[in-house]
N, C-alpha and C positions, 0 to 999 in steps of 0.2 A: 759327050759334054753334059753335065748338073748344075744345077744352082740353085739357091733358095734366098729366100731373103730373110733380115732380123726376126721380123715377127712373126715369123711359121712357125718357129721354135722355143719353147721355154726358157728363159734364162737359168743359164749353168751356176749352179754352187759356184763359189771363189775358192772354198775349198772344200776337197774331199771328206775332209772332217765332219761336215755340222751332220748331226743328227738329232734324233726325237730315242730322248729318254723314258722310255714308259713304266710306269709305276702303277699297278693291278693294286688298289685298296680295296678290300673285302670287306670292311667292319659292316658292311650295312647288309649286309647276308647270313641269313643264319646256319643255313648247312655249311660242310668245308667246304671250302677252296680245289678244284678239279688237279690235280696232279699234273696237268696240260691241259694246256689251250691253242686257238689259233688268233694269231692277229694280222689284217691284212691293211693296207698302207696304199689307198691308191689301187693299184693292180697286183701287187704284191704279198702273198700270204705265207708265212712261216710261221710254224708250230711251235712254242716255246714253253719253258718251266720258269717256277719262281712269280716273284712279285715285281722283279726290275728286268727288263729289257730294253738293250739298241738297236734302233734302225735307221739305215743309212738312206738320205736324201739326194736325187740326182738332181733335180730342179726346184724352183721357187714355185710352182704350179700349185693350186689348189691343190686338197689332200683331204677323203673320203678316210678315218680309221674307225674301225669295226672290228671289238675282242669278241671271241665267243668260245666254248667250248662245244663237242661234239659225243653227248652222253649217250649211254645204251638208250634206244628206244626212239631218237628221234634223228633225224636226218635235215642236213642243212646245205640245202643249195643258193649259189650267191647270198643274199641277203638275208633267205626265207629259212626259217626252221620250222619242220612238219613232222607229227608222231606219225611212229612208224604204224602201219593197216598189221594187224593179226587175223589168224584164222579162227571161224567160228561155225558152228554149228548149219547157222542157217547162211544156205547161199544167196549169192547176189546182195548180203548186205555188207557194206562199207563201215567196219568198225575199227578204231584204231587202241593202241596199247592205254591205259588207265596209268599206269604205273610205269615211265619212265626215269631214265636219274633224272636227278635235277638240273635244268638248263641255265644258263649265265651269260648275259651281254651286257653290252656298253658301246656307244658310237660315238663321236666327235669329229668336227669338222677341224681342219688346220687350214686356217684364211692364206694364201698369197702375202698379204702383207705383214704378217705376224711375223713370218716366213723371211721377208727380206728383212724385217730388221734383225733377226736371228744368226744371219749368213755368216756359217765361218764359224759357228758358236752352236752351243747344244741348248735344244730346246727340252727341256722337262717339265712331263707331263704326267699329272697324276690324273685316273679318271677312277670314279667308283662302278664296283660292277655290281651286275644287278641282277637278283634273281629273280628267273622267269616265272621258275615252278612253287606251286603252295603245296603241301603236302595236307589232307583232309583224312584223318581218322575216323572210322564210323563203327558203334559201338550198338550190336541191336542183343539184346537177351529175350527166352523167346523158350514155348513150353513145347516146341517140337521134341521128340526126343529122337533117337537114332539116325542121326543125318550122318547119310555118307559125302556128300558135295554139296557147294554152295556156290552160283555164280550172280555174277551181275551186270547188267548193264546200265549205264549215264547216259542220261541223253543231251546232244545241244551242249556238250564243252568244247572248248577252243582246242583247235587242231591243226594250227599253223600260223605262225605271227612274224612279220617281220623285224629284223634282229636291228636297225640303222631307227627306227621310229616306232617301235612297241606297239605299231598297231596291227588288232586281231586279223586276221586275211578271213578265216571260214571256220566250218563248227561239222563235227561229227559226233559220232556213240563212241562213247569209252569202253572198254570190259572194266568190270571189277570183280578182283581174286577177292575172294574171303575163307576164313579156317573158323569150327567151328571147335568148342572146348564147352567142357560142365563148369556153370558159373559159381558151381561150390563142389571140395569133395564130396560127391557120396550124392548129391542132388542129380536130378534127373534134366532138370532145365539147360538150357544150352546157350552157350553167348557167343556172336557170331564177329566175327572181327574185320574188316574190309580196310583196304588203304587206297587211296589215288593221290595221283601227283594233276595238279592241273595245270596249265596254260593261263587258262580263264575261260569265263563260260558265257553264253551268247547274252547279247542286254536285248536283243526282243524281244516284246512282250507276248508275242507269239511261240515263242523257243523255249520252252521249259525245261527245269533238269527233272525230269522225271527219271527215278530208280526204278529197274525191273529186277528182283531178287527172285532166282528158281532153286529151292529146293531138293535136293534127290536124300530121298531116305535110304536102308538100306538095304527094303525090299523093293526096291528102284521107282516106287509112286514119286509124285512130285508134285510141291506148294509152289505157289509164284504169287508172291503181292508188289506191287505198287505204290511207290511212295515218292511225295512231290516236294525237294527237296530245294528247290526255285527261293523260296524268305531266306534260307539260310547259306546257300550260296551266291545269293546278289552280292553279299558283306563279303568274296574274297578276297577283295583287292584291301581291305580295312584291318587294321593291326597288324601292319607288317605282314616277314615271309615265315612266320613261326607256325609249325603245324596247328592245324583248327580241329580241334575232338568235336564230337555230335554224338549223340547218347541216346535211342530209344531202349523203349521197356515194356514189355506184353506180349499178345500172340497174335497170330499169323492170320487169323477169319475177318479178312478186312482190309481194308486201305489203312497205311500210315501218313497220318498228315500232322502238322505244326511243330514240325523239327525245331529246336533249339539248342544253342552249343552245350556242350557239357557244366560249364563253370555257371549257367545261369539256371540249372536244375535240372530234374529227370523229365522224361515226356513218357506220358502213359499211352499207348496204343490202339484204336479202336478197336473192337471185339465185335 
């Protein structure tokens, strides 16, 4: 023998009909739209295409919904999304990917009472989605000549955020890929070209983004300088999610310091 009483259980739809019409608006994103996404509903998750999707409600119960997509390079459990760790040279250190696609969320609550005056009838909802990642261009020309490789490491960028409330969880080292090319036919000089996708990057005053650039020429010597990139990545979260260029200029016998974006002039380099 069982029993229960009214209020252990949620109150039942009236009908099987009502559902949450969702509507993915993109305009405030500037890369595209993920080909798929997941969106979960409650306890509920199913993968879907397009800008319009249904989903069907079993009770008037509060309701948790969370879109996100699942791009190369990062990983999402329950709530949290975290760049993926890559391998590196030196062991024992904890570096994660620089350069993942770009990530996309959006959360919304659905109140209980929105809910019952809804019953029976479709609720549509438009939510905008939002991009996680900024993509940062970095531009260094530079009198080394015969470079066989160029790597780099970022320090202190964000390395896992929660996707319901956008806030940072923790911060690791990026890798940054770069390719080097002659910055004129027939010149000797070299311009070295590096891309990251970020998160965001730690607000302690403590946690700096300092760049470590290692050179290998291609009789396998190697340059490494230092460049403290902290003034100009505080402003990422500042003009939107449109990629941010950064431009030095000079050589290599020294620290680079007082970055500036591209569009507000060249930076000369200490020698």
């Amino acid at each position: 023998m069982g029993s229960c009483a009214e209020d252990e259980l949620p109150a039942p739809m009236k009908k099987a009909r009502t559902v949450v019409k969702l509507t993915a608006d993109w305009s405030e994103c500037s890369s595209a739209a993920p080909a798929k996404y997941m969106v979960r509903i409650g306890n509920e998750t199913q993968e879907v295409t397009g800008n319009v999707n249904s989903f069907l409600l079993l009770s008037t119960s509060d309701y948790g919904m969370v879109a996100y997509n699942e791009p190369q390079g990062v990983s999402v459990n329950g709530n949290i999304a975290t760049l993926n760790t890559v391998a590196t040279r030196s062991e024992g250190s904890s570096v994660v990917t620089g350069n993942p696609d770009d990530l996309f969320s959006v959360s919304e609550d659905l109140v209980q009472d929105e809910l019952l005056a809804l019953t029976g009838d479709t609720l549509r909802l438009t939510v905008k989605m939002q991009q996680r990642t900024r993509q940062v261009n970095i531009t260094m020309d530079t009198d080394v000549e015969s470079i066989k490789s160029v790597t780099g490491m970022l320090d202190n960028v964000v390395s896992s955020i929660d996707l319901t409330t956008g806030e940072l969880l923790s911060v690791a080292k990026a890798s940054v890929s770069f390719t080097a090319s002659p910055v004129a036919e027939g010149e000797a000089s070299m311009r070295l070209k590096g891309t990251v996708r970020l998160l965001g990057v730690s607000q302690e005053k403590a946690q700096r983004q300092i760049m470590t650039v290692e050179i290998t020429k291609e009789d396998e010597t190697t340059e490494t300088i230092t460049t403290d990139l902290t003034e100009v990545l505080s402003k990422l979260d500042e003009g939107g999610n449109t990629p941010l260029d950064i431009e030095g200029k000079g050589g290599f016998n020294g620290n680079v310091i007082n970055w500036i974006v591209e569009e507000k002039g060249d930076l000369d380099w200490l020698k």
